[in-house]
N, C-alpha and C positions, 0 to 999 in steps of 0.2 A: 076690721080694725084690730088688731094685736090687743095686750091687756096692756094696760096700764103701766107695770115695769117693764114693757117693752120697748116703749115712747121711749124719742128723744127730744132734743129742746133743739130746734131750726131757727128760732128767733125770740128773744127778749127785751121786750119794749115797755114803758112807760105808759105809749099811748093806743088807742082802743079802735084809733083809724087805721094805723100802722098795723094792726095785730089784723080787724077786717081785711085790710088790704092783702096780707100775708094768707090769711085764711082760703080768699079767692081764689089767688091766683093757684093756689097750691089745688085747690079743686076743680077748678078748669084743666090743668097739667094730668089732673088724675090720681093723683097721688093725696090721700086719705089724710087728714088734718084735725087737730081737737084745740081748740084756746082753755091756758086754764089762767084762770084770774087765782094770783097769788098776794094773800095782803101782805103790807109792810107796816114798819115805825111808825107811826102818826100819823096816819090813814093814807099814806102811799100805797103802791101798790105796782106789783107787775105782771106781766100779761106775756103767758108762754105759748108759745104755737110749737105744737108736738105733732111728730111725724113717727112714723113705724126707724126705726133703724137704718132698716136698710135703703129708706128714699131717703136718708140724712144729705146723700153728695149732691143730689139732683135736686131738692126743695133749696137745698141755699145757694144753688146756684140762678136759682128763680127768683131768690130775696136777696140778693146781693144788694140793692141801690135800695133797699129800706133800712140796710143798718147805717148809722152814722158815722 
């Protein structure tokens, strides 16, 4: 897995199934995935699923029908 400033953002979700779901499939594909739980305003919160860079075209093309 790349460092940390290598990451890119493949998907940003609200919810913690959507981000699972995103997580999977992207590990089944092969392609190396991290969630990071980001807090918000008054206990919101978002939920990043980070990819190396260079799998940026191919993982969203795997999450296309999770974003809304």
């Amino acid at each position: 897995m790349a460092r940390d400033d290598e990451l890119v953002a493949a998907l940003v979700t609200e919810k913690r199934k959507v981000a699972d779901e995103a997580w999977g499939r992207l590990g089944e594909a092969g392609i190396p995935a991290v969630v990071i739980t980001q807090p918000g305003i008054m206990g919101a919160y978002e939920l990043i699923v980070q990819v190396e860079a260079s799998d940026l075209e191919r993982a969203q093309s795997l999450l296309t029908d999770l974003v809304p």
